[in-house]
C-alpha positions as CSV (number, residue, x, y, z in Angstrom):
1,X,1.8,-22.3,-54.7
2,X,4.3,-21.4,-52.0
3,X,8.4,-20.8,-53.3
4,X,7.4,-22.5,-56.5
5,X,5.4,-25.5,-54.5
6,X,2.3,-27.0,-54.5
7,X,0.6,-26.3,-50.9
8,X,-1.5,-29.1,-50.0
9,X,-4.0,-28.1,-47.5
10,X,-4.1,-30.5,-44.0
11,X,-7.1,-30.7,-42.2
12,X,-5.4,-32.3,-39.2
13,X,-4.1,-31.0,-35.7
14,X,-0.7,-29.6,-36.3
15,X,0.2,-31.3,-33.2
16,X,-1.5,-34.8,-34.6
17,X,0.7,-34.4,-37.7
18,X,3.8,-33.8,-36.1
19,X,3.8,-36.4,-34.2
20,X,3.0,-38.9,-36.8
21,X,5.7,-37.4,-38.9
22,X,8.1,-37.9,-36.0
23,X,6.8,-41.6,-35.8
24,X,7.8,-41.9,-39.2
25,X,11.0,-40.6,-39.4
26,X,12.5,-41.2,-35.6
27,X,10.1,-44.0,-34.4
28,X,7.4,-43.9,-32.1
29,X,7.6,-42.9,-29.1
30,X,4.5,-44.8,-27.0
31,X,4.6,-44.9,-23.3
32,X,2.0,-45.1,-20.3
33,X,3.4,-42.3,-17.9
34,X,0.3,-39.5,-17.6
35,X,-2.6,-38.3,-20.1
36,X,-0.2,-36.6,-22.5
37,X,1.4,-40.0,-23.2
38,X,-2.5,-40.7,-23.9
39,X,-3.0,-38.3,-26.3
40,X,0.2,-38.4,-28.1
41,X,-1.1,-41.8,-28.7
42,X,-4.4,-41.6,-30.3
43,X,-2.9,-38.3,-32.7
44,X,-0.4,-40.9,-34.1
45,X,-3.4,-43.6,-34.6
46,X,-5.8,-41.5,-35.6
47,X,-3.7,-40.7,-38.5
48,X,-1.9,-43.6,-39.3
49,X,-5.4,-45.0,-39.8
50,X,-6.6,-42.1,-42.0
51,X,-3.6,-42.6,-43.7
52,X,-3.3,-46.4,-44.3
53,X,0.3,-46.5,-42.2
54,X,-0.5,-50.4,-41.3
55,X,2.6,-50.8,-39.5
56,X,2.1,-47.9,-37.3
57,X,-1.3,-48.3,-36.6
58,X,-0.7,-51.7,-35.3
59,X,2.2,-50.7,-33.1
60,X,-0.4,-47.9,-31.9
61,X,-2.9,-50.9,-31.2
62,X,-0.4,-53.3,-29.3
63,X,0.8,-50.0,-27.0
64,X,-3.1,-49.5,-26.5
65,X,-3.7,-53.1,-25.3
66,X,-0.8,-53.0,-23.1
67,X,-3.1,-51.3,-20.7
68,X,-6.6,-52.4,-21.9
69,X,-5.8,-56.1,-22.3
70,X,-6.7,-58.7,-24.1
71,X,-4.9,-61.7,-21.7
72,X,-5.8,-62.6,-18.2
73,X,-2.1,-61.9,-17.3
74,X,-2.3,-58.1,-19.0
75,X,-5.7,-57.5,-16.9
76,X,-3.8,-58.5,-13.6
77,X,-0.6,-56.7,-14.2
78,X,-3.1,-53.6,-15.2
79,X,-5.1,-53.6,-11.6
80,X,-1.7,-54.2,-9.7
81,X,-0.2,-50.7,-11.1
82,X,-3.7,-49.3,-10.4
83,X,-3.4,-50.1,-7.3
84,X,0.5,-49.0,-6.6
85,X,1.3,-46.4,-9.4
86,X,1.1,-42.9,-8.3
87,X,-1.6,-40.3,-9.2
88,X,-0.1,-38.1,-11.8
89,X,-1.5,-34.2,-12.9
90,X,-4.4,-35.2,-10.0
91,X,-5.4,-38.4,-12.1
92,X,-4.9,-42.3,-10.6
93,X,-3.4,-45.1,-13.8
94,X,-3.8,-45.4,-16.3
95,X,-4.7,-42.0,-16.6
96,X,-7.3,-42.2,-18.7
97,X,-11.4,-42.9,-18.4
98,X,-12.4,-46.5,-20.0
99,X,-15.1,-44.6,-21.7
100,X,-12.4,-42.7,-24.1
101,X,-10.6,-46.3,-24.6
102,X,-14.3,-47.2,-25.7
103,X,-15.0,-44.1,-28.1
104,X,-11.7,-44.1,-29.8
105,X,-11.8,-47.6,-30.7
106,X,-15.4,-47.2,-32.1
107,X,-14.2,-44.3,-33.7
108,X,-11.4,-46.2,-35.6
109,X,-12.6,-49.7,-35.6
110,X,-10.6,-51.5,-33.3
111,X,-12.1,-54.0,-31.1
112,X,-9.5,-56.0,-29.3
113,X,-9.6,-52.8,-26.5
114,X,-13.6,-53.1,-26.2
115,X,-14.3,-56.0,-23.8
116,X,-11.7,-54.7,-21.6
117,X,-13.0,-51.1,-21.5
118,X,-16.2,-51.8,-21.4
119,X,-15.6,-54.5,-18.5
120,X,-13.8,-51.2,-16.7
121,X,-16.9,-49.1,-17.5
122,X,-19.6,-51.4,-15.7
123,X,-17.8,-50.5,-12.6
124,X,-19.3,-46.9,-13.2
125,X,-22.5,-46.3,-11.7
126,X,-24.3,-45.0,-15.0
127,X,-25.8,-41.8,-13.8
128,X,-22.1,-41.1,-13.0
129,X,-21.2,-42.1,-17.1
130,X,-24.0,-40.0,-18.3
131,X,-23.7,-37.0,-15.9
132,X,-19.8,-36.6,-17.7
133,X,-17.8,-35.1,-14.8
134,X,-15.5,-37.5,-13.7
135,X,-12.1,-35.7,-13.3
136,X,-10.6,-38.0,-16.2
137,X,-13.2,-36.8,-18.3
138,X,-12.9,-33.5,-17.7
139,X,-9.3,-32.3,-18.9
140,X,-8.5,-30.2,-21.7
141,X,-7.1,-31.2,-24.7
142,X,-7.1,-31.4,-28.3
143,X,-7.9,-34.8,-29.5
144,X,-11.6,-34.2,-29.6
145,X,-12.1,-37.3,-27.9
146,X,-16.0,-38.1,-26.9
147,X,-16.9,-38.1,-23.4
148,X,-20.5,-39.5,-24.1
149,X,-21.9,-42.6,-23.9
150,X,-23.2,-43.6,-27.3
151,X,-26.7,-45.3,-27.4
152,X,-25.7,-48.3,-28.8
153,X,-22.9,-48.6,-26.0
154,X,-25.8,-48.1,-23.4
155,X,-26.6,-51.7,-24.2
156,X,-23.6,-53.4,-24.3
157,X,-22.7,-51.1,-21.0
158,X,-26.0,-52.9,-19.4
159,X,-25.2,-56.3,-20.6
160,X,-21.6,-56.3,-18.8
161,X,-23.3,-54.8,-15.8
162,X,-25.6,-57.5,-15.1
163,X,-23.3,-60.3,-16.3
164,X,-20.8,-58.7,-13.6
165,X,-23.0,-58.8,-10.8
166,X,-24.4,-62.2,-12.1
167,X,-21.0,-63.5,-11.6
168,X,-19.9,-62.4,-7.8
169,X,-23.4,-62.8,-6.5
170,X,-22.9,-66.9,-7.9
171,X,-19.5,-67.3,-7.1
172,X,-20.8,-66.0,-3.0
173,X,-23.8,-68.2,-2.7
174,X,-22.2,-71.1,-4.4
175,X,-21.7,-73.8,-1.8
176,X,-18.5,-75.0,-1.0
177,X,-18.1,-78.8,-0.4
178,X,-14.5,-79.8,1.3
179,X,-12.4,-81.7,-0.8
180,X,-12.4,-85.8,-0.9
181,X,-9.4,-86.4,0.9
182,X,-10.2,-83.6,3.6
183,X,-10.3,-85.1,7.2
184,X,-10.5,-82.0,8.4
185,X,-13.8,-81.4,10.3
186,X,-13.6,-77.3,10.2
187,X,-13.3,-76.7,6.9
188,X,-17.1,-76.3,6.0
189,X,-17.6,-73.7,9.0
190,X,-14.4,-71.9,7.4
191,X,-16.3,-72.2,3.8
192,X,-19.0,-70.6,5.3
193,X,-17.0,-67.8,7.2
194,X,-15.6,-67.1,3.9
195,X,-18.9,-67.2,2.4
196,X,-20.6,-64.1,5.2
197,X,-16.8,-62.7,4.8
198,X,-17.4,-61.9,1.6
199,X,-20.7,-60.8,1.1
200,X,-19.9,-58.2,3.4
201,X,-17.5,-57.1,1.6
202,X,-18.4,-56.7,-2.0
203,X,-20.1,-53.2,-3.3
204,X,-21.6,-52.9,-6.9
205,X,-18.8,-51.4,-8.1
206,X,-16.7,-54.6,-7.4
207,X,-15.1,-56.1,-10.4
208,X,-15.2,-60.1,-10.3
209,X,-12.0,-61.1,-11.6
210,X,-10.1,-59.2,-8.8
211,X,-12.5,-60.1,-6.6
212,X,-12.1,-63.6,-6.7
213,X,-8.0,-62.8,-6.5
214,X,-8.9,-61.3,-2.6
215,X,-10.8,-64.2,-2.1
216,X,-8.4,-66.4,-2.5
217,X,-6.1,-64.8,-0.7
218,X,-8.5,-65.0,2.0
219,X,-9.1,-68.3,2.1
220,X,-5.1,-68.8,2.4
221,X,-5.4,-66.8,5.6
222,X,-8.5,-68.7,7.1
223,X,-7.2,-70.9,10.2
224,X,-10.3,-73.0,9.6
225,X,-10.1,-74.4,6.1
226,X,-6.9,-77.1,5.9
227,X,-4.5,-77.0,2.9
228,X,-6.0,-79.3,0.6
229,X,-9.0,-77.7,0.9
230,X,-7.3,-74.4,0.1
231,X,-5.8,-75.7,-2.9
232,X,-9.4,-77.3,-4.2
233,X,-11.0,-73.6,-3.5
234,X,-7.7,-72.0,-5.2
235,X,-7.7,-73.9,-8.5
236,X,-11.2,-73.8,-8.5
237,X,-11.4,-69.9,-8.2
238,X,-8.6,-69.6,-11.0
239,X,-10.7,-71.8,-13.6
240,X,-13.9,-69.2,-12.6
241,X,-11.2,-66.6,-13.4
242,X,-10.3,-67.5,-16.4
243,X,-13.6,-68.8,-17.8
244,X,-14.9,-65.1,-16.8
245,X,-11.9,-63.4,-19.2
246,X,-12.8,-65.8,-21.8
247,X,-16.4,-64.9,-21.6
248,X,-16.0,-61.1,-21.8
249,X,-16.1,-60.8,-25.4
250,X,-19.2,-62.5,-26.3
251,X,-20.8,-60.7,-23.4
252,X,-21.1,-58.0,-25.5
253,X,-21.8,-59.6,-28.8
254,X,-17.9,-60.2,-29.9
255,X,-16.2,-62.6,-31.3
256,X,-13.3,-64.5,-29.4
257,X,-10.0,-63.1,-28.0
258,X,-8.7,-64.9,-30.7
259,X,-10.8,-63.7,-33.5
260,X,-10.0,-60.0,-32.4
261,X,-6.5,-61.1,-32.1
262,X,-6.4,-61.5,-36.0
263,X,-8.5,-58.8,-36.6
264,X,-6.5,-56.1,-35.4
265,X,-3.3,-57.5,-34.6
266,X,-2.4,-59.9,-38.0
């Protein structure tokens, strides 16, 4: 007893508790702007899933997806401030390392961040994943967050990494055949410039559905393919695209975007 009160021992971080207390009372308070934003983050789900606060937790979840997507459209807009935020405290955006995205949601059960972290992860070589000491994984903090690979995420790690590679090596061999009402007798020798252009070009660590995005805009630029055969390779490259995204989940032995959709976000 404290001042005639019951004390109720917490076995949380002060800092955790706070801000879910804050959440509470003042609203939350989730942004994207450096690690701390990170961290503040998983405190408030962490224990607003410990503590059944189903509102909260949800809120938590749709922040968390902002950045690890579940829609084609989130993925893009994701790699395009990748690619033009600034590097905050010496780390590039989002600030984080998909392989705490993928521990934190295995720690509190939520999927609908998985294919998208673990799609972010297969761009890691895996003796860089195992070795620990990327500079995202390295900072202090409280949050106890795992910085291992767990075994059972070794398999579904290999399983995107193949599926990735699978998919740009097709999508590069895969002959292109000028569209029907093409007269335009350079457009094959521009399919196959394109072709050598791009072989050149990729590295393991390539992901596909950007990857197709640059070659696209490629072909836009190539003088020797004509305009209706630019609009045949671009609808064609967006269907790959988008059949890629809606594959991701079951690469890894998930259900559909839509059956994580109701699981974590109904």
């Amino acid at each position: 007893m404290y001042d005639g009160c019951q004390v109720v021992p917490m076995y949380d971080l002060p800092s955790d508790l706070s801000s879910l207390i804050k959440a509470l009372y003042d609203g939350s308070n989730f942004m994207h702007r450096n690690f701390e934003d990170f961290i503040y983050l998983v405190g408030v789900l962490r224990l607003s899933t410990k503590y059944l606060i189903a509102h909260l937790r949800k809120e938590a979840i749709r922040c968390l997806a902002e950045t690890w997507s579940y829609t084609l459209e989130g993925h893009d807009a994701m790699v395009n401030k990748a690619v033009t935020a600034p590097s905050m405290d010496g780390l590039t955006y989002p600030y984080v390392h998909p392989l705490h995205i993928l521990n934190l949601a295995n720690e509190l059960n939520i999927q609908i961040v998985i294919p998208s972290a673990m799609y972010f992860l297969s761009l890691y070589p895996l003796s860089d994943i195992l070795r620990g000491d990327h500079p995202k994984l390295q900072v202090a903090h409280q949050s106890k967050l795992s910085s291992s690979l767990s075994p059972t995420d070794i398999g579904a790690y290999t399983l995107m990494f193949q599926y990735r590679l699978k998919v740009i090596l097709d999508f590069m061999r895969e002959e292109r055949i000028p569209a029907s009402l093409c007269r335009n007798e350079t457009c094959q020798r521009g399919f196959q410039k394109q072709a050598s252009r791009l072989l050149r070009s990729w590295q393991t660590r390539t992901g596909p559905i950007f990857f197709v995005v640059q070659a696209i805009n490629a072909a836009e630029e190539e003088p020797y393919i004509c305009e209706i055969c630019r609009r045949k390779y671009r609808r064609e490259a967006n269907e790959l695209r988008q059949k890629i995204w809606l594959e991701l989940p079951s690469v890894i032995g998930l259900s559909s975007w839509e059956g994580l959709i109701a699981a974590d976000l109904s």
